[in-house]
DOSEDREN-704423 format. One line per 2 residues: number of its first residue (from 1); their letters; for each residue x, y, z of C-alpha. Coordinates in Angstrom, 3 decimals, padded with zeros to 6 digits, m for minus. Each point is the difference from the previous one (the first is absolute). Layout:
<sites>
NUM = A = X,Y,Z ~ ...
</sites>
This chain:
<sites>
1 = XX = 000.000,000.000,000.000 ~ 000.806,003.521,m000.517
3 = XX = 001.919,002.081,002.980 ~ m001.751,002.708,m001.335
5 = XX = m003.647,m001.111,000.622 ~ 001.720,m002.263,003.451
7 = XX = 001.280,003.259,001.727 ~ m003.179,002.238,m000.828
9 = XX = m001.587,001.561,002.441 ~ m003.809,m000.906,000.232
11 = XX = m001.931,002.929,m001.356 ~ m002.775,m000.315,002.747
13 = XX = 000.147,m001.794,003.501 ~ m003.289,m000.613,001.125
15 = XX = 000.156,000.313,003.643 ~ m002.707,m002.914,000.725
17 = XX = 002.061,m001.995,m002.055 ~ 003.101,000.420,002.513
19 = XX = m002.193,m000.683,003.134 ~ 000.317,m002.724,001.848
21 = XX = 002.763,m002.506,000.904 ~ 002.951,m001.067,m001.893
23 = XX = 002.760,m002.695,000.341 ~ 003.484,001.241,m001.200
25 = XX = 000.357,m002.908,m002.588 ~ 003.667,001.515,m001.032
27 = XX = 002.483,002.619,m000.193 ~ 002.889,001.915,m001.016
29 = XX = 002.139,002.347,000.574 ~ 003.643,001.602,m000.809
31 = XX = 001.246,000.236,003.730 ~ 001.478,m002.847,001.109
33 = XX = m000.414,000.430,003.623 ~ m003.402,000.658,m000.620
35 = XX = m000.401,m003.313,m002.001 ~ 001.611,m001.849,002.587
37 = XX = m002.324,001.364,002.554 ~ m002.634,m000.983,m002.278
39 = XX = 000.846,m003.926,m000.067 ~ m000.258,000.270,003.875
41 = XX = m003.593,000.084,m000.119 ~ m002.643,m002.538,000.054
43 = XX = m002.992,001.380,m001.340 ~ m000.692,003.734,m000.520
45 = XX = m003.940,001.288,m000.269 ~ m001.468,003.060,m001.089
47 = XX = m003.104,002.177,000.121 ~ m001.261,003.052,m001.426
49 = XX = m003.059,001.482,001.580 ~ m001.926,003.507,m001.008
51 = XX = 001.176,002.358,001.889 ~ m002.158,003.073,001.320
53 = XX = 002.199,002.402,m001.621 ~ m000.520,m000.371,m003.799
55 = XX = 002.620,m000.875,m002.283 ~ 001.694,m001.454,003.070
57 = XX = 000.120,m003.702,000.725 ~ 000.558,m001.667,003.466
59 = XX = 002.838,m002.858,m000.727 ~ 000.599,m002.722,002.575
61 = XX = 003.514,m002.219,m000.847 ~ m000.347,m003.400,002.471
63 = XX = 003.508,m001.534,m000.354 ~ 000.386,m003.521,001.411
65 = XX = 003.713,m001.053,001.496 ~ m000.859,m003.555,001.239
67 = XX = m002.573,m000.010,002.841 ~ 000.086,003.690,000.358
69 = XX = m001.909,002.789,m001.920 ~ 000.671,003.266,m000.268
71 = XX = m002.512,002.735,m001.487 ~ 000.539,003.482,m001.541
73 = XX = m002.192,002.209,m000.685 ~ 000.106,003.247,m002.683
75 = XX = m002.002,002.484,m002.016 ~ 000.513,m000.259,m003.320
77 = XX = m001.159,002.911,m002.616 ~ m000.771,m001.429,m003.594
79 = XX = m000.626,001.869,m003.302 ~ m000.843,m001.791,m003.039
81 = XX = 002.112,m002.815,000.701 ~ 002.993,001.452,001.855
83 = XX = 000.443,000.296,003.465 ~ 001.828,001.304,002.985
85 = XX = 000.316,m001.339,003.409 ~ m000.081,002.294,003.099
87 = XX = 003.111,m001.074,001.898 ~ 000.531,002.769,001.974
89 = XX = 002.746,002.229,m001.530 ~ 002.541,m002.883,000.233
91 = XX = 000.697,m000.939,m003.391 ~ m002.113,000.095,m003.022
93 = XX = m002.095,m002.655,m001.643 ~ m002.230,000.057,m003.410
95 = XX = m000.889,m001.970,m002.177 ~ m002.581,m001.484,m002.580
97 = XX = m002.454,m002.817,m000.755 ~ 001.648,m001.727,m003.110
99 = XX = m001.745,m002.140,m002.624 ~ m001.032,m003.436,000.726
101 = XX = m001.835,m002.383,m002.219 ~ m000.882,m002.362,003.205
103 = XX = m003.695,000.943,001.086 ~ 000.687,000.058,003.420
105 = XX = 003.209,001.391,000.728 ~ 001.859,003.176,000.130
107 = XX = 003.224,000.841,m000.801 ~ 001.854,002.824,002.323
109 = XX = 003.257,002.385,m001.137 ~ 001.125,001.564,002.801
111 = XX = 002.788,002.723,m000.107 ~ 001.860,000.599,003.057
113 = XX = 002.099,002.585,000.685 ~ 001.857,001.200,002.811
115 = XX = 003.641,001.208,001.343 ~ 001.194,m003.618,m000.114
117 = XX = m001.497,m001.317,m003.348 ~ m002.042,000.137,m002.838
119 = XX = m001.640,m003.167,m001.379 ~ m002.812,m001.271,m002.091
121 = XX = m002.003,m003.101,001.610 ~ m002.941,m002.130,m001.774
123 = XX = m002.493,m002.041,001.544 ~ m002.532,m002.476,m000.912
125 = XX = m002.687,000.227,001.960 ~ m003.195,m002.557,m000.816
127 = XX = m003.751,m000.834,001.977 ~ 001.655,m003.650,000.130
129 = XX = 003.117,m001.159,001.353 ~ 001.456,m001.143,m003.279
131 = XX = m000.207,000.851,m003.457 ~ m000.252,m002.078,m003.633
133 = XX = 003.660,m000.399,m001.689 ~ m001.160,002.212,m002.470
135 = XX = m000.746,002.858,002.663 ~ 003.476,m000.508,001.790
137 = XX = 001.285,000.001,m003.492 ~ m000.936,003.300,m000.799
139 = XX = 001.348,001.509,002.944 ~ 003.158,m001.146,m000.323
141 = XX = m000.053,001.510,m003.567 ~ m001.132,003.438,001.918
143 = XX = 003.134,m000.793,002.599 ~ 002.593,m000.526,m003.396
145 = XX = m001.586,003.386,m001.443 ~ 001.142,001.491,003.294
147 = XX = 003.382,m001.958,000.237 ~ m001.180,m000.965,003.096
149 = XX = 001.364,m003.531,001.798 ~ m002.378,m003.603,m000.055
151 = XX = m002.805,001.313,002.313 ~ m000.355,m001.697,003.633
153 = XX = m003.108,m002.521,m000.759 ~ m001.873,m000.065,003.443
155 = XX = m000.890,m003.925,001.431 ~ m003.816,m000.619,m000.748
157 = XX = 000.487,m001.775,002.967 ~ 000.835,001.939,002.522
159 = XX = m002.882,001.423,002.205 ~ m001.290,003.544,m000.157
161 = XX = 000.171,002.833,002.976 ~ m003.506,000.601,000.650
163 = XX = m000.531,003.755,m000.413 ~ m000.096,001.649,003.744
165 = XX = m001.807,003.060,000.592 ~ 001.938,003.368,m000.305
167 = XX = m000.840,000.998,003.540 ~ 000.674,m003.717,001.441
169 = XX = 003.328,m001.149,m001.346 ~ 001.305,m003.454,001.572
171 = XX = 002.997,m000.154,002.313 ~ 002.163,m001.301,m002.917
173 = XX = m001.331,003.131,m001.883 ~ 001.259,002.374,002.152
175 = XX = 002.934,m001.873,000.475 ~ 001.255,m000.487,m003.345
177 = XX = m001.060,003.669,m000.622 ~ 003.817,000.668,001.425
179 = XX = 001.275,m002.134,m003.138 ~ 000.727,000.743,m003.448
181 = XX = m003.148,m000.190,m001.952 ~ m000.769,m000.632,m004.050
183 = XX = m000.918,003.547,m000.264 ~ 002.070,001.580,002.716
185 = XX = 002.798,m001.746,m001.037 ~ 000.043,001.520,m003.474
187 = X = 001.483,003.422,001.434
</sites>
């Protein structure tokens, strides 16, 4: 397939599209450290929810590290189909929804900048836990357009954090709060 149809931007997100929960099925990025930090992880789960302040979205990242969970929470404002994540002044992350042919998945280019690095990250995020050949296929062609590395496929079988309520986090939550994080770690 064409990089030039692979890394376009989707003309139109519709938000109730994006709602709901995701599993990460696969990523990529051009940080190493990052990468690395990726493999650690068991399962990683995502949700998008309206938020009360239109065009903002509330985004909820559940990363699983063995028996422990650890949730983050972030608004994230989206027009068209790019966005930007409120991370509080500490580094700066954008992005856009990319083209997918799979009918339920999304595809994620995030840009992260900060004092200690720039890098470009992908991610494959689907309603199931695994996609068709075809599907992965395709993103790895989007990965090659972006002369990124072979993505970090996510086990199928490996459980899912349940998502915790923002004002109730669990004990491992706030614990692993202290710790590097998928976005935190970007900066």
């Amino acid at each position: 397939m064409v990089c030039e149809k692979l890394v376009h931007p989707l003309d139109q997100l519709e938000p109730h599209h994006l709602e709901g929960k995701w599993a990460l099925v696969a990523g990529s990025l051009n940080h190493p450290s990052s990468m690395d930090s990726l493999r650690l992880r068991d399962s990683i789960t995502m949700y998008f929810s309206n938020s009360s302040e239109a065009p903002a979205i509330s985004y909820t990242q559940v990363n699983r590290f063995g028996d422990q969970c650890q949730d983050l929470h972030y608004n994230v404002s989206v027009q068209r189909s790019s966005f930007t994540f409120d991370v509080g002044n500490r580094f700066e992350l954008t992005g856009s929804f990319l083209y997918t042919s799979c009918p339920d998945c999304v595809v994620m280019q995030w840009v992260v900048k900060s004092k200690k690095r720039l890098s470009t990250d992908l991610y494959l995020l689907s309603r199931r836990r695994e996609v068709e050949q075809q599907e992965m296929e395709e993103f790895k062609a989007q990965l090659r357009c972006y002369q990124l590395p072979t993505p970090v496929v996510m086990d199928p079988t490996k459980e899912l954090c349940p998502e915790q309520p923002e004002s109730q986090p669990t004990a491992a939550a706030a614990a692993a709060q202290t710790e590097e994080t998928t976005v935190e770690q970007k900066a």
